[in-house]
N, C-alpha and C positions, 0 to 999 in steps of 0.2 A: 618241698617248701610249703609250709601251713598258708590256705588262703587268708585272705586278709581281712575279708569281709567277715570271717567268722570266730578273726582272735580278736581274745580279751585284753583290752588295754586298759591296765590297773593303775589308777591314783591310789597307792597308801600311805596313809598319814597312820605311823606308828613309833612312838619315839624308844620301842623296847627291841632291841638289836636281835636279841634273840628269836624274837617271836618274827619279827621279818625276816631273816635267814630262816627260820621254819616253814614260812608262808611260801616264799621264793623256792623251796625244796618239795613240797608238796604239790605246787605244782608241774615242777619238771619232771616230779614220779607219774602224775595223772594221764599223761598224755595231753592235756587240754591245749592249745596254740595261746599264747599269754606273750605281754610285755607288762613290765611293772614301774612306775616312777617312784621312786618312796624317797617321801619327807618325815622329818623329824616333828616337825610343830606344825600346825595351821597354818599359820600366814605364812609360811614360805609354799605351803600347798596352795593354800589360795591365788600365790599372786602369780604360781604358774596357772592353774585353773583360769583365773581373769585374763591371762595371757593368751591363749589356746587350748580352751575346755572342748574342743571338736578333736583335740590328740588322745581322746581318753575314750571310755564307753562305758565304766563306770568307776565310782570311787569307795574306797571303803576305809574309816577312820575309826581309831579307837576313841572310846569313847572319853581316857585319861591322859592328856596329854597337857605337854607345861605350858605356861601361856593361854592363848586362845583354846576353852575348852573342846571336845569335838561334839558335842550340843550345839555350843554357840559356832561352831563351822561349819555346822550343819542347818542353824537358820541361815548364816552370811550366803551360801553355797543355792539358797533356795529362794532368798531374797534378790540374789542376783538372776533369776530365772532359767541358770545353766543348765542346758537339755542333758542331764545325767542322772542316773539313779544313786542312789547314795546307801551303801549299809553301815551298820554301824558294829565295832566287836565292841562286847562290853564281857568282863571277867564274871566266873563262876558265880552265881549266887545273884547277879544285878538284873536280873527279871526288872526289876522298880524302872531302872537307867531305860532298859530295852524298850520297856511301855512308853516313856514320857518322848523318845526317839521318835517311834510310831508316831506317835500323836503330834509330834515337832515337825512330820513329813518324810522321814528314813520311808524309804523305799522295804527294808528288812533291817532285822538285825541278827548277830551267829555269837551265844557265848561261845567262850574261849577256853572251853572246858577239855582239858588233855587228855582224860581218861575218858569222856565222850566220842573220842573221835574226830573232834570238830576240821582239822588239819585234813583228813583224808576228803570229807563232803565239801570242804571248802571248794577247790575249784567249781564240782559239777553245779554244787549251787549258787556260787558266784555266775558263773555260763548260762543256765536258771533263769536269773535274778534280772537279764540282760535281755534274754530273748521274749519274757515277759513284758519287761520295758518297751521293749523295741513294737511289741506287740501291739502293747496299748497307744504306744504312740501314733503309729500307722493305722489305730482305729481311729482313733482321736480325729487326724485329719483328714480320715474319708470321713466320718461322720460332719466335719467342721464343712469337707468341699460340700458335702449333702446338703447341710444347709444354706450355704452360699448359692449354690444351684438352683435349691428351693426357693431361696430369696427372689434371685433373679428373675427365676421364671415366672413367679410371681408379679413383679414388676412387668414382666416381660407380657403378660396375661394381662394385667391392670390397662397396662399402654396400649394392646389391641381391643381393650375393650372400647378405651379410648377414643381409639384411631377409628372401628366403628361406626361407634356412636358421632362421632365429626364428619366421616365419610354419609352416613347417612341424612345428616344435618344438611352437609356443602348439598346431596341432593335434592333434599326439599327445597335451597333458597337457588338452587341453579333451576331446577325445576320452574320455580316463582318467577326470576328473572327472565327466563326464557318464554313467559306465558303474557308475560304484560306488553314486552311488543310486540308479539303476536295478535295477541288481541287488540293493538292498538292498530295495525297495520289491518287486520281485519276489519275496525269498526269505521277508521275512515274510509278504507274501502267502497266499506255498503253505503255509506254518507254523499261518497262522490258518487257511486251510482243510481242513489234515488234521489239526489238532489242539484245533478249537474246543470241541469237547465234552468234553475232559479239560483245559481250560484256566478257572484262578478268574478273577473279574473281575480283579484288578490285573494278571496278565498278561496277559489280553488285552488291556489298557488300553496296557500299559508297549509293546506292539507294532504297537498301531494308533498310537500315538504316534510311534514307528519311521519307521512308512511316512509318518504327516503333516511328521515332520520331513525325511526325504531328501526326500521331494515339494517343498517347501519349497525344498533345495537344489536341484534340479532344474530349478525354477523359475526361482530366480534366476540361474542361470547362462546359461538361456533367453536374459531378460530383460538379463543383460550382452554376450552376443552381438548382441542386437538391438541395442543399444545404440550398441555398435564399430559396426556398420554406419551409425547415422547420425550418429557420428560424423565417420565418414570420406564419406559424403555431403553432409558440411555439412548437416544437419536435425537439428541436438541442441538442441534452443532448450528455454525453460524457459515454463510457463503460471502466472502469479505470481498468487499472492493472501495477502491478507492473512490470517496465522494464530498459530497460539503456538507456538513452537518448543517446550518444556517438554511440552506435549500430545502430539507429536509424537515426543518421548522415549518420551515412556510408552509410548504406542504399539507403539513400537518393542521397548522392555523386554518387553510381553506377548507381541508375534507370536514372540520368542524362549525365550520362556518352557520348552517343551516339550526346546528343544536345551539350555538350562541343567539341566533334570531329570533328562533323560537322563545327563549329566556330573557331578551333585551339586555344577554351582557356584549359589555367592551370588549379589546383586547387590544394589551400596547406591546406592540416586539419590537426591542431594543436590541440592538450589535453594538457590541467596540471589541475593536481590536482587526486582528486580520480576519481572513477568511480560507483558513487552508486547507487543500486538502488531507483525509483522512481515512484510513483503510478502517473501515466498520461493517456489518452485513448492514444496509440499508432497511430493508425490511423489517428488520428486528427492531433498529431504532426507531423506524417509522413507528412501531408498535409500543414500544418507551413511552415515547412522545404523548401517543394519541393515546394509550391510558391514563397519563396525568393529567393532560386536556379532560380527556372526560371524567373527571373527578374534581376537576374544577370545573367545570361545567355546572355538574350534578349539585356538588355544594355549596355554590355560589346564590348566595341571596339575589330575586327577581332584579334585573334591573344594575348590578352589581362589574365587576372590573376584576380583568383578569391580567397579568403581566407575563410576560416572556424576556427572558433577558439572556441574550445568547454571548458569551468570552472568549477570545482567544489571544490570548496575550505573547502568543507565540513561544509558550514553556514546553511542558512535558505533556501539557492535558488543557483540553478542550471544555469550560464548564456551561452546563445548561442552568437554569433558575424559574420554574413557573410556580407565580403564586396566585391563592387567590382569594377571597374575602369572606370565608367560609366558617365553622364554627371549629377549624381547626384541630390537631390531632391530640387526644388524653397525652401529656408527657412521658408518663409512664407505658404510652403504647406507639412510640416512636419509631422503639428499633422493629417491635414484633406487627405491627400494619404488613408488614413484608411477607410474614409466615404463613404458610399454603393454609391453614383453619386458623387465622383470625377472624375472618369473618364469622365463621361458626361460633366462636366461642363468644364472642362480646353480641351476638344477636338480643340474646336475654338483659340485655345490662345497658346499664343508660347511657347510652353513648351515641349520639344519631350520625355519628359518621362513620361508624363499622357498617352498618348494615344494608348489603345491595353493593358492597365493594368489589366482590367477584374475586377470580385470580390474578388479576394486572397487578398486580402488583408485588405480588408472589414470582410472577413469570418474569417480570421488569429487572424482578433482582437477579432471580436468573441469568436474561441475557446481558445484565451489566459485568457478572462474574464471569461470564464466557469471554466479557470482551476486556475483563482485565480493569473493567471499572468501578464506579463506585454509584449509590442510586441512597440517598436519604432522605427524613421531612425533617423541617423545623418549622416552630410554631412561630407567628410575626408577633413583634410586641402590643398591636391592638385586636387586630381579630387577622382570621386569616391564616393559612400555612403553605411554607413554601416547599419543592418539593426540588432537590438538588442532584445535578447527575453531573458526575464527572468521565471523560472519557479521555482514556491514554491517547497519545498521539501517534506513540510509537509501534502500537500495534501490528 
């Protein structure tokens, strides 16, 4: 049984009886493995072709045929982008026919010359005509995948240089962050030790508060580096238990207390609703929390008011709401604030609330995905931006 991968399955459009029963005999003297469809006219080849041109593997159409010429079946055939090679027979003497075929797109063409032989070459060159096709075509799309490939990695090169260049960036402005309460915590330091004895209690107070608050900073910046790293380890997992989110608040409201005072701002926390409990990793939210505090902190004009408004209306989710009176966030950079190098990228660019942002807010989003919730900013209608966290209940 002839494999199947390597017989010819012929489209003939030939409306001359003779010369198909010739065609059909020539090859089952050849030996070559063949099936043949043959149509009398064009369009009835065509509209098996349009039907299932993947049953063929090439076609070959004379070039005089009634109706649709085999020229014009042979633009329609190419027009339609059908993956087949096309030859064309044209009779003794039509060299002219055969040129303008070439030129139309024919794959080849074989006069039809009897005393040339043409009936006996036919198969082999037909079989030829196919494995060339086939040929180029399997080049065509490794050359096509090459360049897709190239594409990509190209891209793929671009993005690392990127990523880079960003990475090197987040370390200079973490480097920065990490240097100014250091240095701050040092210079009060030496302040309270060569001035503690000409100092009243409320300054000493107002300094040791200083150094508890950049420690503080220090800390948690610590804490968000460590963080990144298990991030990007895959080990950022949450240890849940069940607690009050409203507690949790407060919480948060005190350990900030000391950088509110320092600033002379407010803060008003507001509850409605119930107060239930809810399986969360506490910790992580603690951490939620206390980055948006301290970015409303940081933003808040001297002297300025900061709000908490904590929901539970006893649905599906539990909403948090702090806003605060700040220069608010570019609209256009609402969703992307979240993105592990926004900071990096808007450093250069006028925007005073990108920069000194850190990764809280990157990590924030993080652990609201871990917990199946949601972490967004909107801008208030005068000044100010709120920052909104919703947390499942059902977790």
């Amino acid at each position: 049984m002839p494999n199947e991968t390597n017989k010819l399955k012929i489209m003939l459009i030939e409306d001359n009886e003779f010369d198909r029963l010739s065609i059909d005999r020539a090859f089952s003297k050849s030996g070559v493995p063949y099936s043949i469809e043959e149509c009398e006219r064009g369009e009835d080849a065509y509209d098996l072709l349009e039907k299932n041109a993947d049953s063929y593997n090439i076609v070959v159409i004379d070039y005089r045929l009634p109706g649709i010429s085999g020229l014009d079946l042979l633009k329609d055939i190419l027009a339609k982008k059908m993956p087949l090679p096309v030859v064309i027979l044209t009779g003794s003497g039509s060299e002219q026919v055969a040129v303008d075929a070439i030129k139309a797109g024919a794959y080849d063409y074989i006069i039809k010359d009897p005393y040339g032989g043409y009936l006996e070459l036919l198969p082999l060159v037909l079989k030829d005509v196919v494995q060339k096709y086939n040929d180029r075509i399997a080049r065509e799309q490794a050359e096509e995948m090459i360049k897709q490939r190239d594409a990509e990695l190209r891209i793929k090169n671009e993005q690392l240089a990127k990523l880079n260049a960003l990475n090197s960036e987040m370390v200079a402005i973490t480097s920065h962050d990490l240097r100014v309460p250091l240095n701050a915590i040092v210079g009060y330091a030496e302040m309270l030790k060569t001035k503690l004895s000409s100092l009243n209690d409320r300054e000493a107070e107002n300094w040791t508060d200083r150094i508890i608050e950049n420690g503080y900073r220090m800390a948690a910046l610590v804490r968000d580096l460590l963080d990144l790293k298990k991030i990007d380890d895959y080990k950022f997992h949450l240890a849940m238990k069940p607690v009050r989110l409203d507690k949790i608040l407060q919480a948060c409201i005190d350990m900030n207390y000391i950088a509110m005072k320092n600033r002379n701002l407010s803060i008003n926390f507001k509850t409605d609703g119930e107060s239930r409990m809810v399986s969360v990793d506490p910790l992580k939210m603690e951490q939620v929390f206390n980055n948006i505090l301290s970015n409303a902190i940081k933003f808040s004009p001297e002297g300025g008011a900061i709000s908490v408004h904590y929901q539970d209306t006893g649905g599906d989710s539990i909403s948090v709401k702090i806003c605060d009176e700040g220069p608010g966030v570019p609209e256009a950079s609402a969703e992307v604030i979240f993105d592990r190098y926004y900071q990096a990228e808007m450093k250069d660019k006028a925007n005073k609330r990108a920069y000194g942002m850190g990764f809280g807010l990157y990590i924030s989003r993080e652990i609201m995905n871990l917990h199946k919730g949601r972490i967004w900013a909107v801008n208030k209608t005068d000044k100010g931006c709120c920052f909104h966290v919703e947390i499942p209940t059902g977790n």
